[in-house]
N, CA, C and O of each residue as an XYZ file, in Angstrom:
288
protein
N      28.332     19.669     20.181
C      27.269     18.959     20.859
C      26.579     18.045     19.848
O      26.111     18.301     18.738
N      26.643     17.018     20.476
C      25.642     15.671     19.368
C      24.339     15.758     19.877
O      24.115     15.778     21.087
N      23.277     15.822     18.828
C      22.468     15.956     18.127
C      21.567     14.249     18.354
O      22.168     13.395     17.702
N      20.622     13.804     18.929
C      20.215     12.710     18.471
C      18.993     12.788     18.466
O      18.374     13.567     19.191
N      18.201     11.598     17.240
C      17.311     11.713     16.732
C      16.333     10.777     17.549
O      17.060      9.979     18.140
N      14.923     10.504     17.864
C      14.155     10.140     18.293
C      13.999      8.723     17.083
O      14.006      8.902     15.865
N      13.878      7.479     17.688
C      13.493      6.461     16.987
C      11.964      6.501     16.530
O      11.063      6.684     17.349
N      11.732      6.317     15.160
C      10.894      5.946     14.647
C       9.970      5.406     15.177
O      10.128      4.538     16.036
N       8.361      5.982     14.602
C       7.198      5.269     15.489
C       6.115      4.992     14.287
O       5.829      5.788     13.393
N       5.756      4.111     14.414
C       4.759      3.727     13.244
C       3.418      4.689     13.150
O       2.933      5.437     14.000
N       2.936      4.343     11.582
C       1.414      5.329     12.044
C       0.545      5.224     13.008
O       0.394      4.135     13.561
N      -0.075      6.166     13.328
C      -0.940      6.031     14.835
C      -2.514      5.948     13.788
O      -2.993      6.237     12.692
N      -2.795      5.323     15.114
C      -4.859      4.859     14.840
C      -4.348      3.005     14.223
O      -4.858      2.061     14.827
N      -3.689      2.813     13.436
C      -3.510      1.681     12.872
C      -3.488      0.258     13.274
O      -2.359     -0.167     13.516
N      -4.460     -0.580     13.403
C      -4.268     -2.283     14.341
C      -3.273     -2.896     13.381
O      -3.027     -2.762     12.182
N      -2.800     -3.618     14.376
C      -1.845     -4.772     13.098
C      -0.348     -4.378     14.171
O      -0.165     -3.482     14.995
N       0.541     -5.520     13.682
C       2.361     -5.381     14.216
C       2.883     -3.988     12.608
O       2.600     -3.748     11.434
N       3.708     -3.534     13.656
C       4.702     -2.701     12.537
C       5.730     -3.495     12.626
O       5.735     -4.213     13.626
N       6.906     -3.631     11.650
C       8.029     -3.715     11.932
C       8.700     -2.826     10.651
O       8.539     -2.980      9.440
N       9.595     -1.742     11.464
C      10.295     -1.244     10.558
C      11.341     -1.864     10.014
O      12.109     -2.716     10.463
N      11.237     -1.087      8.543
C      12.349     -2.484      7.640
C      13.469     -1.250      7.427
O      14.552     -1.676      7.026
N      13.411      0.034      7.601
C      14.512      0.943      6.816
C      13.980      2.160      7.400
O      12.851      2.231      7.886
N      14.855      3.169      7.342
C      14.987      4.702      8.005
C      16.185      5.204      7.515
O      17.310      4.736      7.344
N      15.347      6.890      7.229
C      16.578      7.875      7.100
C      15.950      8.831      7.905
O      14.980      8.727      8.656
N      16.688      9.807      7.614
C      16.183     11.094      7.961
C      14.667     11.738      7.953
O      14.062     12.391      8.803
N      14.336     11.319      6.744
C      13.186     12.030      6.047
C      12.045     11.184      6.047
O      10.864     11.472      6.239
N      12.663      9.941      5.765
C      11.459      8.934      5.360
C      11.440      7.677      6.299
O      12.361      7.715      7.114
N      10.684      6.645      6.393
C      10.609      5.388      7.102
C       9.885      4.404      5.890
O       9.180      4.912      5.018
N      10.125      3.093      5.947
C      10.085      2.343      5.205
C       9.350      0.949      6.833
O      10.104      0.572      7.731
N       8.178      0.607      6.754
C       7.918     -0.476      7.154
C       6.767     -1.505      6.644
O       6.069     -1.332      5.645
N       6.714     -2.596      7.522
C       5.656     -3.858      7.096
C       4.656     -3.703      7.921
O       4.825     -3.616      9.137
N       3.467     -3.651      7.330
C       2.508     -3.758      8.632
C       1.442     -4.690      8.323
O       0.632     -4.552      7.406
N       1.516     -5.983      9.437
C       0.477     -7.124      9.013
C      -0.382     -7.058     10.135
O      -0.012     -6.783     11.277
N      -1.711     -7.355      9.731
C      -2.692     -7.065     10.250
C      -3.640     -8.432     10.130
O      -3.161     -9.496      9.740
N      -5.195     -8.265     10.551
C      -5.994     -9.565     10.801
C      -7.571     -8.447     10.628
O      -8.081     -7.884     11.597
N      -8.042     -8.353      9.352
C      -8.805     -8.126      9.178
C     -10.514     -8.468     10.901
O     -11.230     -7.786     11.635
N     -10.232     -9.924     10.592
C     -11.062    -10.411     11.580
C     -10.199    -11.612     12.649
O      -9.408    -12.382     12.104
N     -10.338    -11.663     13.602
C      -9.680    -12.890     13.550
C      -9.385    -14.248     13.573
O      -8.544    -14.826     14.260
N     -10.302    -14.782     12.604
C     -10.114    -16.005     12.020
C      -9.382    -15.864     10.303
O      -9.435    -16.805      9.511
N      -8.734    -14.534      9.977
C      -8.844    -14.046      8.740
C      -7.534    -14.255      8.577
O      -7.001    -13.622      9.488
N      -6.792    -14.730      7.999
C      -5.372    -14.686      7.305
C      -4.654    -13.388      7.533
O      -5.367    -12.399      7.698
N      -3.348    -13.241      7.568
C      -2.660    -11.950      7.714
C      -2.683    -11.528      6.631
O      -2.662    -12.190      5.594
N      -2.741    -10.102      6.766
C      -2.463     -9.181      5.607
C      -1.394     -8.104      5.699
O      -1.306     -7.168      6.494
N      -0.590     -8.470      4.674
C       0.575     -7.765      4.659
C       0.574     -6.300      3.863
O      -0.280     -6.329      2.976
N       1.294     -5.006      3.922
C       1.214     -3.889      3.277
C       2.623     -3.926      3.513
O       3.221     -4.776      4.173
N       3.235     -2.678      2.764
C       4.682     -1.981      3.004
C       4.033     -0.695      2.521
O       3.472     -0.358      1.479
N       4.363     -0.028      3.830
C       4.097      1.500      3.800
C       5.347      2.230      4.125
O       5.953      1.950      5.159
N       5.851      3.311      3.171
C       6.753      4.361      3.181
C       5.823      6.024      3.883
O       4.944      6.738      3.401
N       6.556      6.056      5.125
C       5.653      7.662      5.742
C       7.038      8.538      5.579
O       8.019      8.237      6.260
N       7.074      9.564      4.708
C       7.342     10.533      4.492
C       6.490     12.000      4.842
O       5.838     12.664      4.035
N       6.709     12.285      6.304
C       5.486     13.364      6.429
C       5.671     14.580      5.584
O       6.650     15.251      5.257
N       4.409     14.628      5.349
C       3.204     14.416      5.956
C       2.627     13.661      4.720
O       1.504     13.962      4.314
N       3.177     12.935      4.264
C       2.756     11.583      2.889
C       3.100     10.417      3.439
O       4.017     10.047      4.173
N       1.730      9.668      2.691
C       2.196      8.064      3.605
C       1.896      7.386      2.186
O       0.864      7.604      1.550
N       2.996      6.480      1.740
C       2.147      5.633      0.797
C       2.264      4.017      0.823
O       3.184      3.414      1.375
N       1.271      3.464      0.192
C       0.552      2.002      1.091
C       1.109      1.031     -0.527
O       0.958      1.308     -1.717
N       1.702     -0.022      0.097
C       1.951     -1.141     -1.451
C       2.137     -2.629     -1.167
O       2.877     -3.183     -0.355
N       1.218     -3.158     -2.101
C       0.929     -4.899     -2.317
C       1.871     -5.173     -1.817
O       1.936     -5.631     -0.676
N       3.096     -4.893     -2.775
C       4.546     -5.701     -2.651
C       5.626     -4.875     -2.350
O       5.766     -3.696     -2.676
N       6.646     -5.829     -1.473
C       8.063     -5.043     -0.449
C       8.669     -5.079     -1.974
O       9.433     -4.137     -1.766
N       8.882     -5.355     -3.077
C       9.641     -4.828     -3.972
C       9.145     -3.463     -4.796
O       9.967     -2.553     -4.910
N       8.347     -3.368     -5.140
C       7.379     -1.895     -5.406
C       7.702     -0.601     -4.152
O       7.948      0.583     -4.380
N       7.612     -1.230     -2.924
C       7.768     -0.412     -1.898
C       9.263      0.314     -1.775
O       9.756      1.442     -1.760
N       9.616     -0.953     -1.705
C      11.627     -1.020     -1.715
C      11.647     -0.059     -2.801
O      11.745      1.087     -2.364
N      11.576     -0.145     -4.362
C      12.203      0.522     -5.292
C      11.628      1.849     -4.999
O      12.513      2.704     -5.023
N      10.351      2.369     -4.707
C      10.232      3.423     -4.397
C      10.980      4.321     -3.022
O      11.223      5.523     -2.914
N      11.114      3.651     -2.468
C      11.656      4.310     -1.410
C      13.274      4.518     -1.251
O      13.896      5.186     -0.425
N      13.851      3.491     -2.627
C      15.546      3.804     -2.623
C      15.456      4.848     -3.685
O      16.320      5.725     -3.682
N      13.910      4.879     -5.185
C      14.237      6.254     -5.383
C      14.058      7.517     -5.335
O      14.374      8.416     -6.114
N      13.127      7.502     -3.626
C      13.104      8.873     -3.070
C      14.192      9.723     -2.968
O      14.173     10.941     -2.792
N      15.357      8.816     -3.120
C      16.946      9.292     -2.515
C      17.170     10.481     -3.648
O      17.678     11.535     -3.265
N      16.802     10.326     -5.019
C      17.193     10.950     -6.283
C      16.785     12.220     -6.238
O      16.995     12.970     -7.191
């Protein structure tokens, strides 16, 4: 019998678009831009949620390298 997994859902309470950039098993890897106010410029994050850990970063390359070396 196959086994399937429920698609990924971004953090809850959070305003702003998600778009997930990457998924495994364990962890999720997405972008989430947001509008402080809205006349305010977007603001971009890359957040990795590994529950029950979420962690928040400036830049998708900081984010990226951390999250390919969760694999280790």
């Amino acid at each position: 019998m196959r086994q399937t997994v429920p698609p990924p859902k971004p953090p809850q309470g959070e305003a702003g678009d998600w778009t997930l950039l990457q998924s495994r098993l364990d962890r999720t890897f997405w972008q989430w831009d947001r509008r402080p106010e809205p006349a305010a410029p977007v603001l971009t994050r890359f957040v990795i949620v590994r529950p029950p850990e979420r962690l928040d970063y400036d830049t998708f390359d900081e984010a990226e390298a951390m999250f390919e070396a969760m694999e280790d």
